[in-house]
N, C-alpha and C positions, 0 to 999 in steps of 0.2 A: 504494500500500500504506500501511495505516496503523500507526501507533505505539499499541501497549496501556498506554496510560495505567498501570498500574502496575509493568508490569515492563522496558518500553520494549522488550519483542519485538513484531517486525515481526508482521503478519499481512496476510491477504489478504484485502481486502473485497468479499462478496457483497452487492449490491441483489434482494431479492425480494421480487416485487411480486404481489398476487393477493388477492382483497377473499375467498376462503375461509382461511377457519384451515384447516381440515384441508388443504389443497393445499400452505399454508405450514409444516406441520408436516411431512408427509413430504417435503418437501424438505431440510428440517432433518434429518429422520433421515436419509433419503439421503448426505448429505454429511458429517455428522458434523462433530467439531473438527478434523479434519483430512483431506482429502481423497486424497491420497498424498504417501511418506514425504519425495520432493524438494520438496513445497511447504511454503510457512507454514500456519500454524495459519489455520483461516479465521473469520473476525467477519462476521458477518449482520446486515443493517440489512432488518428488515420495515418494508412500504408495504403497504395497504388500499387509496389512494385515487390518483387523478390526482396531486393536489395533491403527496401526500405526496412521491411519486414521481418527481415535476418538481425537488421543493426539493433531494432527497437528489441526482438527475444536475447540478444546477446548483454545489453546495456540491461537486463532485468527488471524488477519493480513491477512486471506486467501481472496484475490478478487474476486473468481472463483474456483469451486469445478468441476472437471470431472472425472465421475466414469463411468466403465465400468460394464455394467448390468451382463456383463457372469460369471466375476469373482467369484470365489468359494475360499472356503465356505460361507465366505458373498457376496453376491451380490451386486451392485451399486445400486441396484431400491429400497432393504430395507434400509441401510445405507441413498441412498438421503429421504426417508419417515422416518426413527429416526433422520436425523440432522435438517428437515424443519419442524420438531414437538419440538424441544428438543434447538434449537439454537433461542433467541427471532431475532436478526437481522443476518438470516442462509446467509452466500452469495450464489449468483446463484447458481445452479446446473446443470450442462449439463451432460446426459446421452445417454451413448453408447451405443445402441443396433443390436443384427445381424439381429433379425425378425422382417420385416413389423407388423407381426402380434403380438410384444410385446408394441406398442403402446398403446393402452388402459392400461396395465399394470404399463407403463413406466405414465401415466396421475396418476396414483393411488398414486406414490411415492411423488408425487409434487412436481417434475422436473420443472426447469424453460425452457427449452430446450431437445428434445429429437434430436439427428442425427445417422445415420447410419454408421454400421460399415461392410467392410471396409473404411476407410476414406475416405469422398470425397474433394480434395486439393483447389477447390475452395468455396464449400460452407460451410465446416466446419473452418476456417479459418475467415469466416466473420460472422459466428455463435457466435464465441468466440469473434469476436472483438465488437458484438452487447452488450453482455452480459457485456462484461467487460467498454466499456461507460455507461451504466445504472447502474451498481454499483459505479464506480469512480464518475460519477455527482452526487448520492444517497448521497454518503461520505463524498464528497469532496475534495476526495482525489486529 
């Protein structure tokens, strides 16, 4: 969890990674400042690219990674299968996918969370807040 630079309240940091704006904007609305009322406030670190996305999981601090599976050239389902091979304590991973039938797929990346896309406003919202109490209690944050 990280420190808000001006008020020194805690918050919860989301990685979200996905080369569309619009995919990264409704997850933004999705989740809002605050995801429910026992967590911190959440800070969202947007990624476009591979790159970006390597530097932000290597620099740590991250509570929650969501990557969208569609995204090209790299995908979110190989990226969450090199950070949960490659990172010894990887935080969650939740991944976005449009096809029912990219499940099995999305099981192969070692996703902690798979949800559907387009967004669903009530269950993807309590997805993230699942995810992100089992890593805060993990931490201790």
């Amino acid at each position: 969890m990280s420190a808000h630079a001006s008020t020194g309240e805690k918050k919860a940091t989301v990685l979200l990674y996905s080369d569309d704006r619009a995919v990264r904007e409704n997850v933004k609305l999705a989740i809002g400042r605050r995801v429910a009322a026992d967590l911190p406030p959440i800070e969202i670190l947007e990624t476009a690219t591979h790159a970006a996305t390597q530097h932000a999981m290597d620099e740590g601090g991250v509570d929650l990674a969501i990557f969208d599976a569609e995204a090209a050239p790299a995908g979110g389902m190989g990226m969450s299968k090199q950070f949960k091979e490659e990172i010894a304590d990887c935080p969650p991973i939740l991944l976005l996918v449009i096809r029912k039938d990219d499940a099995w797929l999305a099981a192969w990346s070692l996703a902690d969370r798979i949800e559907r896309y387009p967004i669903d406003q009530v269950s993807f919202p309590e997805a993230v807040a699942a995810l992100l109490r089992n890593r805060l209690a993990v931490t201790g944050s």
